[in-house]
C-alpha positions as CSV (number, residue, x, y, z in Angstrom):
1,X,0.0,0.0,0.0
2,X,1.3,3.3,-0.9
3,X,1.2,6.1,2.1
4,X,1.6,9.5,1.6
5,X,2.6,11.6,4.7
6,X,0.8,14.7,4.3
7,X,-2.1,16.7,5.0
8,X,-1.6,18.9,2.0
9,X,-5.1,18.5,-0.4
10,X,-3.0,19.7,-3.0
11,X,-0.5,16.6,-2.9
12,X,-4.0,14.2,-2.7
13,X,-5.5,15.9,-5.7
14,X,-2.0,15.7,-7.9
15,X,-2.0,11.7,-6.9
16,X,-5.6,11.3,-7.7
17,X,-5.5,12.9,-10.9
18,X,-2.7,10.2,-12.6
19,X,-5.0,7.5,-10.5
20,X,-2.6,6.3,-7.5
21,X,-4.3,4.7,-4.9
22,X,-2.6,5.8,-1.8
23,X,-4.0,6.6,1.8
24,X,-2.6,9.6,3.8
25,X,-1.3,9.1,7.4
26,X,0.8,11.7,9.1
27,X,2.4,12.0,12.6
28,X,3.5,14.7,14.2
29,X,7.7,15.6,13.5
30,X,9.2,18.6,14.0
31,X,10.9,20.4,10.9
32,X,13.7,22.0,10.3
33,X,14.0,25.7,9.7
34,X,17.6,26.2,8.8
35,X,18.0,29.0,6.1
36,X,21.7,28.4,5.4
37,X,21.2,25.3,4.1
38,X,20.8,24.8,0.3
39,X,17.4,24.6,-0.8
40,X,17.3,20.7,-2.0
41,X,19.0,19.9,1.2
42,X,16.6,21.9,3.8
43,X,13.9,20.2,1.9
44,X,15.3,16.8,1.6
45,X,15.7,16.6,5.2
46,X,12.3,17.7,6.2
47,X,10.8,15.3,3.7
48,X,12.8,12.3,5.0
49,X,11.5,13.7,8.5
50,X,8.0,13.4,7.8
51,X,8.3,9.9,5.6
52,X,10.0,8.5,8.1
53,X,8.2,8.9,11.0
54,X,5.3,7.1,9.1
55,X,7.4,3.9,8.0
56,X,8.7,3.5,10.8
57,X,5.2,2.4,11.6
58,X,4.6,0.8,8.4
59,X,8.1,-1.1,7.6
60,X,6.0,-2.9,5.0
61,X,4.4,-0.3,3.1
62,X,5.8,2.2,0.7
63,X,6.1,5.8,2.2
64,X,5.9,9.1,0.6
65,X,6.8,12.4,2.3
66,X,7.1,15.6,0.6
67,X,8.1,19.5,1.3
68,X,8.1,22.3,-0.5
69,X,9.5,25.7,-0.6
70,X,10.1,28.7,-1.6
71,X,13.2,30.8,-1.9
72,X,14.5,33.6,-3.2
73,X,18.1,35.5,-3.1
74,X,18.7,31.9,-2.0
75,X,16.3,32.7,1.1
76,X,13.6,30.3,2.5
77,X,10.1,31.8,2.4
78,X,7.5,29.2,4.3
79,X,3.9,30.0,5.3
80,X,2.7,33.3,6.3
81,X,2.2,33.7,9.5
82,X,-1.0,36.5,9.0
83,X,-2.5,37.9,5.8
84,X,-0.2,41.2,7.0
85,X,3.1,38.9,6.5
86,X,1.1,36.9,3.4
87,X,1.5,40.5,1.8
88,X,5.0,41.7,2.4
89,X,6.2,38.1,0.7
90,X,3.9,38.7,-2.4
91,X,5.8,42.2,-2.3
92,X,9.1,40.5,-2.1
93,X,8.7,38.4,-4.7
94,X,6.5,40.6,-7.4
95,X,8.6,41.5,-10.8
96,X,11.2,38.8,-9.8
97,X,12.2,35.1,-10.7
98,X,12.1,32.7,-7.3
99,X,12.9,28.9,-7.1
100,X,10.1,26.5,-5.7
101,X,11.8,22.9,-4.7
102,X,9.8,19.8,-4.0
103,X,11.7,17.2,-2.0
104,X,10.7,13.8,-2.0
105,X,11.5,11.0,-0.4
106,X,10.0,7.4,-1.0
107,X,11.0,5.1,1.7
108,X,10.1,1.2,0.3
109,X,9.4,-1.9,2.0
110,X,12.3,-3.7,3.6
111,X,13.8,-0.4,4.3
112,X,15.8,1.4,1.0
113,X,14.7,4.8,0.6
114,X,15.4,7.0,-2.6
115,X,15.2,10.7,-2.6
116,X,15.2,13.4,-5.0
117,X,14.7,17.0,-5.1
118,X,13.0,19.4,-8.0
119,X,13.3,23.1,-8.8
120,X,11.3,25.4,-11.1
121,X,11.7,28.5,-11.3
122,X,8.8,31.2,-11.2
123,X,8.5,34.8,-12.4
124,X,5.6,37.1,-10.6
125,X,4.5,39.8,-12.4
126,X,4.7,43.7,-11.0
127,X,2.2,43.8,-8.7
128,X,0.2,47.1,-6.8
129,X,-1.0,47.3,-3.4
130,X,-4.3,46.7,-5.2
131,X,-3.4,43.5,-7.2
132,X,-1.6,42.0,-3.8
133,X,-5.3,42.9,-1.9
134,X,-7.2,41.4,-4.3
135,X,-4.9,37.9,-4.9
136,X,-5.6,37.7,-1.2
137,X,-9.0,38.6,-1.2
138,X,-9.9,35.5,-3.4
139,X,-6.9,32.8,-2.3
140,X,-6.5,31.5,0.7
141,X,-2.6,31.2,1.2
142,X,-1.8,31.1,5.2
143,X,-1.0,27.4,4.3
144,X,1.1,28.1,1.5
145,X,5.3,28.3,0.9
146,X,5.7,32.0,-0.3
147,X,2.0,33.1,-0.4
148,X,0.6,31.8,-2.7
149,X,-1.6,28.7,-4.9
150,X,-0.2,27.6,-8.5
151,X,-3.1,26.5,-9.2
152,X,-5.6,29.0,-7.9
153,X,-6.0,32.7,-9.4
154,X,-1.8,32.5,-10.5
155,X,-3.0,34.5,-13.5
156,X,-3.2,37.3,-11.3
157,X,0.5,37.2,-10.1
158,X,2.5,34.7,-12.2
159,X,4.6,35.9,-15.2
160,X,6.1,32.6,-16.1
161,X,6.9,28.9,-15.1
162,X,10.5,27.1,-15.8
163,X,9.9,23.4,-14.8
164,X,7.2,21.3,-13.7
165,X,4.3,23.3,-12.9
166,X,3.3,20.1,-10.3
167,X,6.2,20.6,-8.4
168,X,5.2,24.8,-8.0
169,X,1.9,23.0,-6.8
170,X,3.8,20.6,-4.1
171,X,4.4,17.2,-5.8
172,X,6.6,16.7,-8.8
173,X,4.3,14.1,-9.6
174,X,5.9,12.5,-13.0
175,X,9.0,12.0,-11.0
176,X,7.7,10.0,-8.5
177,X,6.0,8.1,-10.7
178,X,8.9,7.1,-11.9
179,X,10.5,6.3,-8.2
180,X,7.2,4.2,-7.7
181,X,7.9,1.9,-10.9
182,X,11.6,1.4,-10.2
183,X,13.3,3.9,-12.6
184,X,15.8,5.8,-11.2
């Protein structure tokens, strides 16, 4: 049986939509929050925190954890803490090019685990107080990296995607796919 370790609807609705059948069991695990570590690294080890807290319960299963963030200038943004803090990221990052990176990591039965990270790089467009208010208005984004939903409203800030757009979203879907069926 597949397990995914997270709460995150998004990460259900990208495995539903290429048909996976998968339940989601989390457990509490604290994160790390370590902003001179690289990107693929901070992420890596936060996903293997969250996966592995779940196989360890279920050494026979196959366990997938995930985390996403965002950076720029090489500097994590996570959740917003308020709609106030929501807004000063989406100022930070209008007109500019950030890096969202997805780390995964798959932990099989019998114990071998395989990791890997994705980045794609997204440019907002220039954004007034206005534009910011309304994004907000419409999207909820205190439980998103950096502010903001991929997939809800992005035509209001996003410019352009480099990479996979599932990845911006939480889950570099065609990846793991690929970790699922044995490919490296």
């Amino acid at each position: 049986m597949l397990i995914l370790a997270s709460q995150s609807p998004r990460r259900r609705d990208l495995l539903q939509r290429e048909g996976v059948e998968f339940r989601v069991e989390t457990l509490p695990c604290e994160e790390l929050d370590d902003p001179t570590l690289p990107p693929e690294e901070l992420c890596a080890r936060n996903a293997a925190l969250k996966a592995g807290a779940v196989a360890a319960q279920h050494p026979g299963d196959t366990v997938v954890g995930a985390d996403t963030l965002v950076f720029i200038d090489g500097h994590p943004l996570g959740k917003p803490s308020d709609e106030a803090d929501a807004a000063r990221m989406l100022r930070e990052l209008q007109g500019r090019t950030h890096c969202v990176c997805t780390a995964v990591a798959v932990y099989m039965p019998g114990g071998e685990r395989r990791d890997f990270a994705v980045k794609s790089y997204v440019r907002f467009r220039r954004m007034s107080a206005e534009d910011i208010r309304r994004y907000l208005s419409e999207v909820y984004v205190l439980d998103k990296a950096g502010a903001y939903a991929m997939q809800e409203k992005s035509e209001l800030i996003v410019e352009s995607v480099e990479g996979d757009v599932d990845n911006v979203i939480g889950l570099p879907v065609r990846q793991l796919l690929e970790v699922l069926r044995g490919r490296p």
